[in-house]
Wavefront OBJ file of the C-alpha trace (Angstrom):
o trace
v 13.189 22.005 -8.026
v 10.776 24.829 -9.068
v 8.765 23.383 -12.063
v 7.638 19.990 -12.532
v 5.038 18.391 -15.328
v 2.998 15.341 -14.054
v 1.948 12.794 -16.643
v -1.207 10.743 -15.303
v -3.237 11.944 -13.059
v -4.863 9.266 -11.500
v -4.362 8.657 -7.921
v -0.328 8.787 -7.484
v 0.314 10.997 -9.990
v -2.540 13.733 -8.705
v -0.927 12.537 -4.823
v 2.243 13.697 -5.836
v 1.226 17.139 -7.387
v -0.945 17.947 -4.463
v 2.071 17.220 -2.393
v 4.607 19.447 -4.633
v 2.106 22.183 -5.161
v 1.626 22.518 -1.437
v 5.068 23.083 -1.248
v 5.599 26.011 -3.884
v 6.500 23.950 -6.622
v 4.164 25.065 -10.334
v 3.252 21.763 -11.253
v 1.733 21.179 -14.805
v -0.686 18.364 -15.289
v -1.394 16.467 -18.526
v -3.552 13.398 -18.924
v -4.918 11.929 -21.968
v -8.409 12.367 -20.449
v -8.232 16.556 -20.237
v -11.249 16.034 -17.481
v -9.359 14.104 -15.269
v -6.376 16.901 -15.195
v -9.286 19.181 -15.019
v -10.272 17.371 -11.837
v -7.049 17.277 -10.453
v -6.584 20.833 -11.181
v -9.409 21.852 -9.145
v -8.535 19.894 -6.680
v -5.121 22.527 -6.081
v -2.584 19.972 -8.040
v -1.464 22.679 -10.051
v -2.610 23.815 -13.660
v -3.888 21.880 -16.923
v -2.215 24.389 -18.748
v 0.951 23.519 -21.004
v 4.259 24.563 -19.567
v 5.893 27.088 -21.744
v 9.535 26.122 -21.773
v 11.154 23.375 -20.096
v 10.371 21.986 -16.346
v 12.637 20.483 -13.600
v 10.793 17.330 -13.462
v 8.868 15.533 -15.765
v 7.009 12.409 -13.402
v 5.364 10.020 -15.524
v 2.488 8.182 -13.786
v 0.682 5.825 -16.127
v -0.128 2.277 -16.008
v 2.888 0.173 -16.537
v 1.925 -0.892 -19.672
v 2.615 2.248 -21.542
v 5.198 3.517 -19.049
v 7.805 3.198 -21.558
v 6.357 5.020 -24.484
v 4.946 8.036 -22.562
v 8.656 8.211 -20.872
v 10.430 7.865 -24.684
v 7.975 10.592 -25.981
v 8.513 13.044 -22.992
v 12.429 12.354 -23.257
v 12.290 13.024 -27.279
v 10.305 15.780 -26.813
v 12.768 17.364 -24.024
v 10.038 18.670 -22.040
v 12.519 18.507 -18.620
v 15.564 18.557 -17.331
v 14.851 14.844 -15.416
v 12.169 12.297 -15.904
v 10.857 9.296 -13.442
v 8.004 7.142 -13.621
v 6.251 5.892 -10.751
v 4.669 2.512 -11.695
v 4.868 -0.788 -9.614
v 7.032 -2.989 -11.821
v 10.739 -1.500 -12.860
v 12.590 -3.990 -14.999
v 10.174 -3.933 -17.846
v 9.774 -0.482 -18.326
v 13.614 0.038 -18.176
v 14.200 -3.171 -20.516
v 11.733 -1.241 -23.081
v 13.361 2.387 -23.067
v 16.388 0.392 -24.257
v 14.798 -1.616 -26.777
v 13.437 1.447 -28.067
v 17.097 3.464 -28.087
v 16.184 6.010 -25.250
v 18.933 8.101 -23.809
v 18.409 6.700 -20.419
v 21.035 9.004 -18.789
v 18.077 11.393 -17.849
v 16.211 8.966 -15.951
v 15.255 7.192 -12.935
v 12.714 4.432 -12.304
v 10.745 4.988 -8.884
v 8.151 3.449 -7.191
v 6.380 4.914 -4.241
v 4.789 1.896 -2.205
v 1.854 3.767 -1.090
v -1.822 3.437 -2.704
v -5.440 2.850 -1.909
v -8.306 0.697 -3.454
v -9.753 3.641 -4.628
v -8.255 5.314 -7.675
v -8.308 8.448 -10.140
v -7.878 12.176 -9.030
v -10.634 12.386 -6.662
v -8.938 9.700 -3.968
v -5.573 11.571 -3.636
v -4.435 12.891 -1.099
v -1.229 15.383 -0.442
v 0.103 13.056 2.649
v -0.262 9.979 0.786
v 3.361 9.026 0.591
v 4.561 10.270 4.328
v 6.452 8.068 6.308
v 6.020 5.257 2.853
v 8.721 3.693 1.456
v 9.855 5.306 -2.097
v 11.898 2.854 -3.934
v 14.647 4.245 -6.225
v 16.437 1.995 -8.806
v 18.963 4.035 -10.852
v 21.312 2.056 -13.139
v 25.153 3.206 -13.961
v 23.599 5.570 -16.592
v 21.535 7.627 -14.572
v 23.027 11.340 -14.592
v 23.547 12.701 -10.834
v 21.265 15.118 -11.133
v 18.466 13.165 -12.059
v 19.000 10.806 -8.871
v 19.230 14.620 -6.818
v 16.543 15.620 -8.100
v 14.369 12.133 -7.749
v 15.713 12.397 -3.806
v 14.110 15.713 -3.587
v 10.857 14.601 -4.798
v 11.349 11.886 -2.449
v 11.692 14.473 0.613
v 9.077 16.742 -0.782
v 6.529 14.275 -0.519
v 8.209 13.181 2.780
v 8.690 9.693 1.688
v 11.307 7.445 2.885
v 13.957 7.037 -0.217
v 14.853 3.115 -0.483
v 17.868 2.136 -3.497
v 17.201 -0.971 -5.030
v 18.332 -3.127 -8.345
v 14.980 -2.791 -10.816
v 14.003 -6.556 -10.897
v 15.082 -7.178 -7.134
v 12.662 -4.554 -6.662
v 9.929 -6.626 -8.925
v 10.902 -9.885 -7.054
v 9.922 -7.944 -3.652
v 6.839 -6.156 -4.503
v 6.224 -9.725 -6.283
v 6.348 -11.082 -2.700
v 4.753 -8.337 -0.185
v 2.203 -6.456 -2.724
v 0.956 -8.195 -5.788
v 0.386 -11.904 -4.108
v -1.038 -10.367 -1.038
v -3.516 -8.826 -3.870
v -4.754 -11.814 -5.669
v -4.977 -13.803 -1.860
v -7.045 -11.282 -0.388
v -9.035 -11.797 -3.984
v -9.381 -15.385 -3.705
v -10.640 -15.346 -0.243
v -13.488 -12.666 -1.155
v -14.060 -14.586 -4.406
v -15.499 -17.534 -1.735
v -17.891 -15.227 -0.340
v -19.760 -14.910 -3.527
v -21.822 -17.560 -3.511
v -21.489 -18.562 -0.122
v -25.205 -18.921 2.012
v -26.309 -15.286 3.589
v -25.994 -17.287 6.960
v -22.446 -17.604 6.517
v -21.715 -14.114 5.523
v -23.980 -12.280 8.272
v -20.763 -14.169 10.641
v -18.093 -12.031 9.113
v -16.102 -10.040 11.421
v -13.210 -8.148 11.677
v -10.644 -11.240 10.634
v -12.360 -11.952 7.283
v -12.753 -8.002 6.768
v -8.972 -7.544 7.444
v -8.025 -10.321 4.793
v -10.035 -8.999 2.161
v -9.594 -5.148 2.256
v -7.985 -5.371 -0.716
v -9.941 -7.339 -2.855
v -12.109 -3.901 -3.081
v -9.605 -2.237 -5.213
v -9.904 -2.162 -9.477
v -9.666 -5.389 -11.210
v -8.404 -3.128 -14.207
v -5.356 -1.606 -12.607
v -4.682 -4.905 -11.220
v -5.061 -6.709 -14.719
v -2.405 -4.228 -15.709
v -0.199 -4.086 -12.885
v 0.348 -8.342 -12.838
v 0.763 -8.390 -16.446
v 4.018 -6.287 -16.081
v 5.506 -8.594 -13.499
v 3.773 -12.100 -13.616
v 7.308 -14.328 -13.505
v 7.499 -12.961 -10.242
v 4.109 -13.127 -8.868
v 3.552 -16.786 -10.310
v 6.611 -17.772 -8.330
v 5.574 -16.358 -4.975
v 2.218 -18.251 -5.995
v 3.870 -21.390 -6.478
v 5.212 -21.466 -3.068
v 2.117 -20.669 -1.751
v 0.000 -23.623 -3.745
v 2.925 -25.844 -2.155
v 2.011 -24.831 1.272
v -1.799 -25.078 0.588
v -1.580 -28.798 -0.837
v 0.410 -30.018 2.176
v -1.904 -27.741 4.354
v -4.646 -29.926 2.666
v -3.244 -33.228 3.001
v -2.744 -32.173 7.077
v -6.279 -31.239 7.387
v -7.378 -34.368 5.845
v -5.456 -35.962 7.811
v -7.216 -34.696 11.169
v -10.102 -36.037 9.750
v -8.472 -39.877 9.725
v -9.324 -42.552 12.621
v -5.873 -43.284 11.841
v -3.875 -42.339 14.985
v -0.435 -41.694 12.956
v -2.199 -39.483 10.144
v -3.711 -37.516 12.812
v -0.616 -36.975 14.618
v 1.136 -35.836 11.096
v -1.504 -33.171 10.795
v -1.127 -31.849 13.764
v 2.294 -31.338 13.104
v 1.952 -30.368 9.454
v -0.917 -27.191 10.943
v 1.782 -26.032 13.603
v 4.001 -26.224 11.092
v 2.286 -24.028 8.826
v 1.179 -21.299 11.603
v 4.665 -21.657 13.030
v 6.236 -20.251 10.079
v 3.189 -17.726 9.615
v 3.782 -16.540 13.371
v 7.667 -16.107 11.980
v 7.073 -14.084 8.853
v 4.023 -12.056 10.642
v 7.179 -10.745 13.064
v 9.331 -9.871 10.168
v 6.724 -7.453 9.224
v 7.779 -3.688 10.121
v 6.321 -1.772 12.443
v 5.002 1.657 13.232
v 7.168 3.990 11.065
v 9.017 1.065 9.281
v 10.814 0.467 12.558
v 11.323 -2.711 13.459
v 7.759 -5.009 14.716
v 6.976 -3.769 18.775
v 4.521 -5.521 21.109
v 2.226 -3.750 22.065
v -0.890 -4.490 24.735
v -4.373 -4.270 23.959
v -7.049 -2.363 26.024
v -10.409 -2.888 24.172
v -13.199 -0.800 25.008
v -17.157 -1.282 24.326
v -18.720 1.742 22.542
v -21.959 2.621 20.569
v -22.147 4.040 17.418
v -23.130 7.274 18.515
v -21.421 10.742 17.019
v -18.363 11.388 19.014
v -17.623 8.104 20.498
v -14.274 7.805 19.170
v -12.988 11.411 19.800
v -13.828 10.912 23.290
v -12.050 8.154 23.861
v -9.035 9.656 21.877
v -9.674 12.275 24.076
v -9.581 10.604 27.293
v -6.743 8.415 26.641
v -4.906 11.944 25.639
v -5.602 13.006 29.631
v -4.536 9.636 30.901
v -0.962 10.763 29.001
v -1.322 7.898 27.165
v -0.154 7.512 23.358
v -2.492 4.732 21.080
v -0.170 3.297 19.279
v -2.918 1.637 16.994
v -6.395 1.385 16.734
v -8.834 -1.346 15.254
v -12.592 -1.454 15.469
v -15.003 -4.661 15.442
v -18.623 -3.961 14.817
v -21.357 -6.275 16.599
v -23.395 -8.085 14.625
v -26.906 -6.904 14.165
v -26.410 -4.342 17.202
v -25.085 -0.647 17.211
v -21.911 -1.264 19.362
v -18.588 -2.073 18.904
v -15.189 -2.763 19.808
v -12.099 -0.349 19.929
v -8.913 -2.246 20.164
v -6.771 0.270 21.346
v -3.061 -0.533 21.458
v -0.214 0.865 23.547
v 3.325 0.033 25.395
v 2.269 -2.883 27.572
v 3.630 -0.193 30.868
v 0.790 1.878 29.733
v -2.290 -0.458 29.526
v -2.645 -0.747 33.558
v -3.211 3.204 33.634
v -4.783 3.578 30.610
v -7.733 0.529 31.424
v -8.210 2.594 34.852
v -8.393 5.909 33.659
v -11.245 4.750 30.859
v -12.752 2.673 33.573
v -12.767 5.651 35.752
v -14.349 7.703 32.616
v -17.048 5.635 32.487
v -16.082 3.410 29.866
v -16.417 -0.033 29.600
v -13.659 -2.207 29.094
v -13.408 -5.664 28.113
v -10.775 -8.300 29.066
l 1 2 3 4 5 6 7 8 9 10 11 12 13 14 15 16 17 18 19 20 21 22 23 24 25 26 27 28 29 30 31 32 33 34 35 36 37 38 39 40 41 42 43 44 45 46 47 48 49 50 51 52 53 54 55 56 57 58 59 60 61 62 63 64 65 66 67 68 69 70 71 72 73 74 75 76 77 78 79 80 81 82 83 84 85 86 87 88 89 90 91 92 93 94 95 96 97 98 99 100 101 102 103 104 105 106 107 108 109 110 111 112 113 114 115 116 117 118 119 120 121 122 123 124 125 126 127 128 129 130 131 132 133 134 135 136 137 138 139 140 141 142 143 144 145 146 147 148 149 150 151 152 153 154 155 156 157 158 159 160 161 162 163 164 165 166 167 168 169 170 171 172 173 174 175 176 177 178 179 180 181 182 183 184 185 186 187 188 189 190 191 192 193 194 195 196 197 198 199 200 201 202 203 204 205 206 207 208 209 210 211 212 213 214 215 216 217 218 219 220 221 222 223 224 225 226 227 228 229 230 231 232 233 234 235 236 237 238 239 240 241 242 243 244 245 246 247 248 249 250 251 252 253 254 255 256 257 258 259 260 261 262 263 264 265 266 267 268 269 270 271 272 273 274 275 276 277 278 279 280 281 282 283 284 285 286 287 288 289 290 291 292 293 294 295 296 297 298 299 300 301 302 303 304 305 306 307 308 309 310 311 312 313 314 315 316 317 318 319 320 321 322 323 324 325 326 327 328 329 330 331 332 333 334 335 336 337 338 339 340 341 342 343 344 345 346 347 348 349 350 351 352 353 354 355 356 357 358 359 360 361
């Protein structure tokens, strides 16, 4: 690949041209707001200019919703030799190029599951896709050379390529992205109204829930609307476990001694399976889930803090694994929950301890 055209440069498309343009490719970038391909052009994602015959790639990166008719006018127009779109859901898009009589030999849905709750041109970043998953789904008509040349965009952008059917694909991201999304809003959405008391006690749990719920309520209006089969069936399963959740809690509450005992059961039930599908969850690298120990250290928010434990840690030749902060409430201090291989915590606690740092059990 030499040449590619990026349609949509919000914050995958603009990713992926930072990524290919760092890498020698002349990416062209076209948006139907010219300042936000200005943007992205300044930003070193390549040029707003037209290309002048045809490119390698043509990578389509607009909300699902019009997926399908940018990709049919960039196909008609024969603007490149291949064409992929990047958008969360797969079957509909695909289902509409057909409806619409698209030669669908010259492309290839993909999906790259990386992102942020920031969007547009300004949040990308080149490395947004390493070490991510990039799902592929080509059907029986996809030419070869499309697929070759979506697998190089794949290792250009040093993503991990993953093959899937198009609507297994919607059915997963159903499950493990767009659910996850409208939880994590639904938990926030309590916090709204909820007494200033209350939310002064948030820590690190609550914050970890509802990272998410920061991101556009736009994109996400547009994003469930192409795939809400899926995502009301995950949600179904999910209002099942809440009601019996609720009938176990309520239970607790009883002076009956049998309804007590039956929630009891019916809350380890529910964290039982949650412990299950928590472990399920891949770990660093998409390797499989490691356990790993925790050496938490006390710190102040002071300039430097965190380097110098980084730092310190580096001399113990020990390698954090992970890394999660709690800030105190109403104090300038915190918590670093450093995590590494359970051999290395023992050395690690000393050598901080013997740095002057204080750690807590």
């Amino acid at each position: 690949m030499r040449t590619a055209v990026v349609i949509g440069t919000g914050l995958v498309g603009t990713s992926a041209a930072l990524a290919l343009a760092g890498r020698g490719i002349k990416v062209h970038l076209v948006d139907h707001d010219p300042e936000s391909a200005r943007t992205a052009a300044a930003l070193g994602a390549g040029t707003d200019e037209q290309p002048e015959g045809r490119v390698d790639l043509a990578i389509v990166a607009v909300p699902p919703a019009h997926t399908a008719t940018v990709l049919a006018t960039a196909i008609g127009s024969g603007v490149a030799r291949g064409y992929l779109d990047v958008a969360s859901v797969k079957g509909g898009p695909r289902r509409e190029l057909e409806a619409l009589g698209v030669d669908l030999t010259p492309y290839i849905g993909t999906h790259p599951m990386a992102g942020k709750e920031r969007s547009g041109p300004l949040a990308a970043t080149a490395d947004l896709f390493e070490g991510r998953p990039w799902v592929l789904t080509p059907t029986r008509d996809t030419d070869t050379e499309v697929l070759n040349l979506a697998l190089e965009l794949v290792a250009l952008c040093r993503a991990v390529p993953v093959v899937m059917d198009a609507d297994a694909h919607d059915r997963a991201v159903a499950l493990v992205s767009h659910t996850p999304q409208l939880i994590s809003s639904m938990v926030a959405a309590r916090l709204e109204e909820a007494d200033e008391t209350a939310v002064r006690l948030c820590g690190q749990g609550i914050r970890d829930v509802t990272r998410i719920a920061a991101s556009d309520p736009r994109m996400w209006v547009e994003i469930l609307s192409a795939n809400p089969g899926p995502v009301a069936d995950v949600l179904a399963g999910v209002a099942a476990d809440l009601e019996e959740t609720v009938i176990a809690l309520r239970g607790l509450q009883s002076a009956d001694e049998d309804k007590r005992r039956a929630g009891t059961e019916g809350i380890q039930d529910v964290l039982r399976r949650g412990n299950a599908g928590r472990v399920r969850v891949p770990g660093k690298h998409g390797a499989a889930p490691a356990s790993y120990e925790v050496v938490a250290v006390l710190i102040s928010d002071r300039p430097g803090e965190l380097a110098g434990i980084f730092a310190d840690a580096g001399r113990a030749g020990v390698n954090v694994e992970d890394v999660r902060i709690e800030h105190a409430t109403g104090q300038q201090a915190g918590l670093v929950q450093l995590m590494v291989e359970p051999s290395a915590a023992p050395a690690l606690s000393a050598a901080l301890r013997d740095r002057g740092w204080s750690i807590r059990q």
